[in-house]
C-alpha positions as CSV (number, residue, x, y, z in Angstrom):
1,X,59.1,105.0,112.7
2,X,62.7,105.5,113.2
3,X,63.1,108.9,115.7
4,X,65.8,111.3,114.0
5,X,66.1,114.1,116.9
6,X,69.7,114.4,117.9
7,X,71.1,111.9,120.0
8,X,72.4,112.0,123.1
9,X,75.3,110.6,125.5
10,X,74.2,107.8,127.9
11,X,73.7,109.0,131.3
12,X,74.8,105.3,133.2
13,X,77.4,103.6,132.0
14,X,78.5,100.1,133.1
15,X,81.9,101.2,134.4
16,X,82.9,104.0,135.8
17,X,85.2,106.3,134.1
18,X,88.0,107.6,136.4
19,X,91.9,108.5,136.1
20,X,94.0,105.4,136.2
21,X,97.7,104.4,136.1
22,X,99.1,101.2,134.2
23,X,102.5,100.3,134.3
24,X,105.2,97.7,132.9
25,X,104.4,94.2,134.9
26,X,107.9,95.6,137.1
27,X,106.5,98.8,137.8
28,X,109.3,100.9,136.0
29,X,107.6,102.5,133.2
30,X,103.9,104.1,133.7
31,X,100.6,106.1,131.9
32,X,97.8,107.3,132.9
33,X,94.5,107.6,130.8
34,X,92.6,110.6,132.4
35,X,88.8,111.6,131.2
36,X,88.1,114.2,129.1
37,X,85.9,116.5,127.1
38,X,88.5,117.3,124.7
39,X,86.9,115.0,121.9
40,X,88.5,114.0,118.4
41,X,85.1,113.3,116.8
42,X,85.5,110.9,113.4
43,X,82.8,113.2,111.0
44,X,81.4,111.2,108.6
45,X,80.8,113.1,104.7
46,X,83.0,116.3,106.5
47,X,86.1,117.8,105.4
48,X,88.2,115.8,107.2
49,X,91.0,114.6,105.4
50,X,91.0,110.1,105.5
51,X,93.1,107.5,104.1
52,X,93.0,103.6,105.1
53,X,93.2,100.2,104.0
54,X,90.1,98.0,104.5
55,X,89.4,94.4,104.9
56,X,88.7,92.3,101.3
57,X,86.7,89.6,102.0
58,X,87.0,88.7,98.4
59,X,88.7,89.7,95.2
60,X,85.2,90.5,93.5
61,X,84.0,92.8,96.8
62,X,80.9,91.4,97.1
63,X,81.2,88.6,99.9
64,X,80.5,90.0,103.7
65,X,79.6,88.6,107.0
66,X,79.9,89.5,110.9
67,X,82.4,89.2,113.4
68,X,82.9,89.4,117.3
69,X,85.5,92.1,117.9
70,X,87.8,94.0,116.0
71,X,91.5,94.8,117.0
72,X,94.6,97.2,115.5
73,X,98.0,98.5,117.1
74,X,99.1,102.4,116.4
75,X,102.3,104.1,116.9
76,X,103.3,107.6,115.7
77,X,107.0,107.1,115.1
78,X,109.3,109.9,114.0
79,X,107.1,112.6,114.5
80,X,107.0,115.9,115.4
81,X,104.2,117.8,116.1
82,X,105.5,121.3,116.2
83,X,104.7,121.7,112.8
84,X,101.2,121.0,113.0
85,X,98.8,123.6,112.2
86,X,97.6,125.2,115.4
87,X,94.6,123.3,117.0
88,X,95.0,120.4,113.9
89,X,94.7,116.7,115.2
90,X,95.9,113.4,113.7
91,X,94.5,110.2,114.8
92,X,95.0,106.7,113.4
93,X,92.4,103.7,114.2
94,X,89.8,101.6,113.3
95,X,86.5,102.1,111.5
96,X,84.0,99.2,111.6
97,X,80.2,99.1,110.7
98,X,77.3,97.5,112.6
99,X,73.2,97.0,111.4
100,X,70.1,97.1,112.9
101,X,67.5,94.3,113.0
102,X,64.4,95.9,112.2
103,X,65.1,99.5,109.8
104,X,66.6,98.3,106.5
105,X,68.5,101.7,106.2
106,X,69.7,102.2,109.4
107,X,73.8,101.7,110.3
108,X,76.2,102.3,112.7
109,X,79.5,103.7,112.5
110,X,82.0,102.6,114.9
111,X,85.4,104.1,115.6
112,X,88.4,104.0,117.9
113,X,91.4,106.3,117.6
114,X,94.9,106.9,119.2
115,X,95.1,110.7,118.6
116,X,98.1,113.0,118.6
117,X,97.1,116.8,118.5
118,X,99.6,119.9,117.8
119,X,100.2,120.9,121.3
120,X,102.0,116.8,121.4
121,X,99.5,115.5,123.6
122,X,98.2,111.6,123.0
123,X,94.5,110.6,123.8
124,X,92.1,107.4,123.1
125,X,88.9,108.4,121.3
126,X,85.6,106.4,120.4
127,X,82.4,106.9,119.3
128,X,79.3,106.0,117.6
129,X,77.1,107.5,114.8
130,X,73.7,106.1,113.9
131,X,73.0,107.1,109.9
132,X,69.5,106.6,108.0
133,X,70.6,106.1,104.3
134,X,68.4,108.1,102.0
135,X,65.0,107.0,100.8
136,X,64.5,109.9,98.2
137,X,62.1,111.5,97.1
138,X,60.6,111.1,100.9
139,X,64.0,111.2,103.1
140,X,67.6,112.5,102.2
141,X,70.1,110.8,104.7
142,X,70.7,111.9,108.0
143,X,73.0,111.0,110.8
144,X,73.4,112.0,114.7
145,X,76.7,111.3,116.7
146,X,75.2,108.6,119.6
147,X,78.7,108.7,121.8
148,X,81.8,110.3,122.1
149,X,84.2,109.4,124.5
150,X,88.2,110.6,125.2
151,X,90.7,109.7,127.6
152,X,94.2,112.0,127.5
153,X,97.1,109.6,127.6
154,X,100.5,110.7,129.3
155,X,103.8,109.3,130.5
156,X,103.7,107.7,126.9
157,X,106.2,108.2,124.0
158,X,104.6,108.8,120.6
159,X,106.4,105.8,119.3
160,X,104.4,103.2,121.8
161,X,102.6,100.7,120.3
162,X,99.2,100.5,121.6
163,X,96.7,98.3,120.6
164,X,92.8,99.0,120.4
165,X,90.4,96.3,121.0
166,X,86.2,96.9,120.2
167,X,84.4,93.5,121.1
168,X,80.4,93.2,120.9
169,X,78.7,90.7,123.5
170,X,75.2,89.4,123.0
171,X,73.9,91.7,125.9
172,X,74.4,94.6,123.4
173,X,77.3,95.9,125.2
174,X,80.6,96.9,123.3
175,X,83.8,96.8,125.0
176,X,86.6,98.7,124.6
177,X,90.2,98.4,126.2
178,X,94.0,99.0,125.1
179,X,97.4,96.8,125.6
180,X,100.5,98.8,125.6
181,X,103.8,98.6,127.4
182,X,102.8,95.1,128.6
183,X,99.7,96.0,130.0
184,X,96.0,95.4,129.4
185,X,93.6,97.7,130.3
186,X,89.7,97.7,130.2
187,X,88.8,100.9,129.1
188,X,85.1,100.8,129.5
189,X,81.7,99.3,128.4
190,X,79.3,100.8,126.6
191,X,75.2,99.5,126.8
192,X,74.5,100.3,123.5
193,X,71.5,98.7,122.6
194,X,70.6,100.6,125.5
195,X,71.2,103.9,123.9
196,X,68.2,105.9,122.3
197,X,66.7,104.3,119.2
198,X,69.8,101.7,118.9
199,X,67.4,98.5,120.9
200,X,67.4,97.1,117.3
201,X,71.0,96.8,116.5
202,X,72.6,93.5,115.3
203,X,75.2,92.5,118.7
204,X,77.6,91.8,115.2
205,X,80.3,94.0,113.5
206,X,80.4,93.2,109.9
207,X,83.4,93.0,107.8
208,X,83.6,92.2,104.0
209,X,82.5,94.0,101.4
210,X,79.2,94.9,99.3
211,X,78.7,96.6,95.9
212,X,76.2,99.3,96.2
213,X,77.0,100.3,92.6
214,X,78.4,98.7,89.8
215,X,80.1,99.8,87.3
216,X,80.2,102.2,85.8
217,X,79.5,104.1,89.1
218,X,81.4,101.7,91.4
219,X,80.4,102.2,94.8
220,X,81.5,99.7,97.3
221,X,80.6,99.6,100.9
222,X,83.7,98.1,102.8
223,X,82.5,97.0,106.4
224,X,85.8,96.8,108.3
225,X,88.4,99.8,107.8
226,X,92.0,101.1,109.7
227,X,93.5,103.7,108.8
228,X,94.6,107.3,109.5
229,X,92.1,111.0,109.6
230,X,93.0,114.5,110.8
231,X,91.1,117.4,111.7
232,X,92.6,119.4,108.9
233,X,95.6,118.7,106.2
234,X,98.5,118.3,107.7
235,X,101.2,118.9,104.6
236,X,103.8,118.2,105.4
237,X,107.0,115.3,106.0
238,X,107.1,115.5,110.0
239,X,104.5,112.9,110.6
240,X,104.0,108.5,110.3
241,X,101.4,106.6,111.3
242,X,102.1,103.1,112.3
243,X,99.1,100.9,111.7
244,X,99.9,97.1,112.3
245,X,97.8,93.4,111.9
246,X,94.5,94.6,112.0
247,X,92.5,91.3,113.0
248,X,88.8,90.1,113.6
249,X,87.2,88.0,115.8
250,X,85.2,84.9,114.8
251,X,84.2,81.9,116.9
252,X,87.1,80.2,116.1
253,X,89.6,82.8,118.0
254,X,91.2,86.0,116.3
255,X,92.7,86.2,112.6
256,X,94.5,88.6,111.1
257,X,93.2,90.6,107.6
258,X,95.0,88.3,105.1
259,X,93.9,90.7,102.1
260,X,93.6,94.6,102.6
261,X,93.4,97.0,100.1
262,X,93.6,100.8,100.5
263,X,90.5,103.4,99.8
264,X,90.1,108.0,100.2
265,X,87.9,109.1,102.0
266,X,85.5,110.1,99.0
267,X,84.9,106.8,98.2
268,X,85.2,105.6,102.0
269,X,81.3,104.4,102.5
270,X,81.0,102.8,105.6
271,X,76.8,102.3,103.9
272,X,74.9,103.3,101.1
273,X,75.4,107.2,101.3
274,X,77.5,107.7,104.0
275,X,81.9,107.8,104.1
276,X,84.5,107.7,106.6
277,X,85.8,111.4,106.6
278,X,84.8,112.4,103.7
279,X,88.4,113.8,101.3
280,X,90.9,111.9,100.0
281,X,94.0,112.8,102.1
282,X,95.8,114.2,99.0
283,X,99.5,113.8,99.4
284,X,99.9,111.4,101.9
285,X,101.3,107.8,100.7
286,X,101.6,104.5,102.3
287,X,104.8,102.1,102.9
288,X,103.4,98.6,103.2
289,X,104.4,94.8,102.4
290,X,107.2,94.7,99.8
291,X,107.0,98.2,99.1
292,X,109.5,98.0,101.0
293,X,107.9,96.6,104.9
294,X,108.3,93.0,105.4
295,X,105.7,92.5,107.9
296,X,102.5,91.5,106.0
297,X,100.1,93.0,108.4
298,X,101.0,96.8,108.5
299,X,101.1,99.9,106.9
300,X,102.4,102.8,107.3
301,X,101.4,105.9,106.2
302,X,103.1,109.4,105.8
303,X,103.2,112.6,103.9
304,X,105.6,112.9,100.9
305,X,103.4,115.1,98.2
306,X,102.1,111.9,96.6
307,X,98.8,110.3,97.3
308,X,97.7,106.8,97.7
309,X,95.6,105.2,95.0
310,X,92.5,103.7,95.8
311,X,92.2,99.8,95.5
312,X,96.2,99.4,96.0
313,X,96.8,96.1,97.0
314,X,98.5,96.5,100.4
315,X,99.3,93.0,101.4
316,X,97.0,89.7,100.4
317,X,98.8,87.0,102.2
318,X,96.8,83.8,102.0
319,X,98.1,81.8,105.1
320,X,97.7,84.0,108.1
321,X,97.8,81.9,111.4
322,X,95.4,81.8,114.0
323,X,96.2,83.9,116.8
324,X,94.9,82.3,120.5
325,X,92.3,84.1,121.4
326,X,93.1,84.0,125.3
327,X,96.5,85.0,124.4
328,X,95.1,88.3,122.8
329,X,91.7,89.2,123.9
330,X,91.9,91.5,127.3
331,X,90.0,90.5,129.3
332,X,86.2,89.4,127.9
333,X,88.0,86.3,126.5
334,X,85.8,84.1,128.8
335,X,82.7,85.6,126.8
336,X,80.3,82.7,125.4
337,X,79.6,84.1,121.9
338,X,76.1,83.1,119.5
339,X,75.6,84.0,115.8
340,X,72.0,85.5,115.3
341,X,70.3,85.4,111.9
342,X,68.2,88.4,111.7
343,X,66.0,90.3,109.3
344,X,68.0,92.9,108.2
345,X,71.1,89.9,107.6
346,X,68.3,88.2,105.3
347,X,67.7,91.5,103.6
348,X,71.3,92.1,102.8
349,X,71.7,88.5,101.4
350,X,68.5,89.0,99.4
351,X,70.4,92.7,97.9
352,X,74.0,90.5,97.6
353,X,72.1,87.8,95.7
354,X,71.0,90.8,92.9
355,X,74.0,92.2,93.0
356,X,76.2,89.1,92.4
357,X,73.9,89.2,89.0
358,X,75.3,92.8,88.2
359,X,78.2,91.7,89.2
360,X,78.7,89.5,86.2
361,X,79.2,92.6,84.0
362,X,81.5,94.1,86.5
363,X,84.0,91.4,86.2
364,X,83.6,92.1,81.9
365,X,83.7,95.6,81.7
366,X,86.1,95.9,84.7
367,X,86.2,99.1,87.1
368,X,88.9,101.2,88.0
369,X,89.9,99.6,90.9
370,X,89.9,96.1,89.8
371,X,92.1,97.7,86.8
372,X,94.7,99.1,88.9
373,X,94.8,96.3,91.5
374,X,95.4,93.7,88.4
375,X,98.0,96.5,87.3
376,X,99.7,96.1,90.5
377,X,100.0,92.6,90.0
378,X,101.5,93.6,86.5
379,X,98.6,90.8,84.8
380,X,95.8,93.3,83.2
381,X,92.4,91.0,82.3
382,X,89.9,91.9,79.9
């Protein structure tokens, strides 16, 4: 049985983490990433304020599979953080699930930030959570925080693109580096099939989507999510997040998302009973493709008193180009990848197979979502 005592942080790590300076291929321009405690933990079913587009693997949310590594780039342009509330945070990131092999309700929550707090100071978070879904009457769900890790970024503007890559390797290791101002950077390498209770987990991320519940409760369980959290609201105009061409890895090299669609936090599930956050970030909208960006693969969002409606179709371009993968993976690109079947895969196809049957009612009745998304496209079905 499945140990739920609080986890705890690894004590060997596969690299060692120490201060480090990366620069511009001619030297002119410099950051350092130094190690610290000062960690911007993503809660899951907290108060924290979350907003984000997620991947749509198709139109009916029901069609999911896994993938190699996960990327995104973040910027904080035009912002200024000395109206933040005093000891507030705002990060912007990616959020991306993972399963386990043998316990049918356990998942992992994995998520990497570039994090701007009040005082104007930039760091790199990640971190794990391990959650155990509900089996009620005889369990309620329960989750523990596995890892948190923070590096403090200066010598970098707010308006630097960086770019955060999360790659799983079949040793169970995930790997985590960054590529900004012309530089790529492993970060470090976490064992985590090595951490306690995690020796089952799938080496896979997923991405996709899965309905939990149909309508009329319409739950959906979206795998592979980017978008933007804070500690606390932060209300008001003085603040953008830059969130551009989320991509995947598959065996084939890197793609980009060619359909995303945005979600609150309250409806956020990352599995069964757990969310991303945990609020809808009321008042904060998104700027995305046509409306008016026109780049495809980005978002970006702000606060103007307005909030984002779930299931808005950010961008569903169907003719994204494959990206090189040596050209873009730093630097595990020489990794020889395999694609496991494993129990808990065969269970989930056995709970997709039921719920494409549900599903049928679901495309007759409609749901909210699907309504406003076909509303969008200004062509309402029946």
């Amino acid at each position: 049985m499945l140990k739920t005592k609080t986890l705890v942080l690894p004590v060997v790590l596969l690299l060692v983490i120490s201060s480090i300076t990366i620069g511009r291929a001619a030297g002119s321009v410099s950051f350092e990433l130094s190690p610290t405690g000062n960690h911007h933990v993503m809660k899951l079913n907290s108060d924290q304020p979350y907003v984000a587009g997620y991947h749509v693997n198709a139109k009916n949310l029901s069609v999911y599979g896994t993938i190699l590594a996960t990327a995104i780039t973040v910027s904080f342009p035009s912002t200024d953080t000395r109206t933040f509330p005093p000891g507030s945070w705002l990060g912007g990131g990616m959020f991306v699930q993972a399963q386990d092999t043998r316990f049918r309700h356990v998942d992992y929550g994995f998520y990497m930030m570039l994090v701007l707090d009040a005082s104007g100071r930039l760091f790199i978070d990640l971190g794990l959570h391990q959650t155990r879904e509900g089996t009620l009457p005889f369990q309620s769900p329960t989750e523990d925080i596995v890892c948190a890790y923070t590096w403090q970024v200066t010598g970098m503007s707010l308006a630097t693109k960086v770019t955060l890559f999360a790659s799983f390797d079949n040793d169970g290791f995930v790997h985590y580096s960054i590529s900004a101002l012309s530089s790529n950077f492993s970060l470090m390498s976490v064992n985590v099939a090595g951490l306690p209770n995690c020796e089952n987990i799938i080496r896979r991320f997923y991405s996709g989507n899965v309905i939990v519940e149909p309508f009329p409760f319409s739950r959906y369980v979206n795998y592979f999510q980017f978008g933007v959290v804070s500690s606390e609201s932060i209300a008001n105009n003085d603040w953008t997040v830059d969130l551009a061409e989320p991509k995947m890895l598959k065996e084939t090299g890197w793609i980009l998302v060619e359909k995303a669609w945005s979600t609150q936090g309250d409806i956020s599930y990352l599995d069964a009973d757990w969310r991303w956050g945990g609020v809808p970030y009321y008042g904060v909208n998104a700027q995305y493709w046509k409306n008016p960006l026109e780049n495809p693969y980005e978002m970006v969002f702000h606060y103007d008193g307005s909030t984002l409606t779930p299931g808005t179709a950010l961008w569903e371009y169907t003719s994204s180009d494959l990206i090189e993968t040596a050209n873009t993976l730093p630097p595990y690109s020489d990794q020889t990848f395999e694609v496991r079947l494993t129990p808990c895969f065969l269970t989930g196809t056995t709970i997709l197979a039921l719920a494409f049957l549900v599903d049928k009612l679901w495309h007759i009745s409609g749901t909210q979502m699907r309504r406003h998304h076909e509303s969008v496209k200004g062509n309402n079905k029946s």
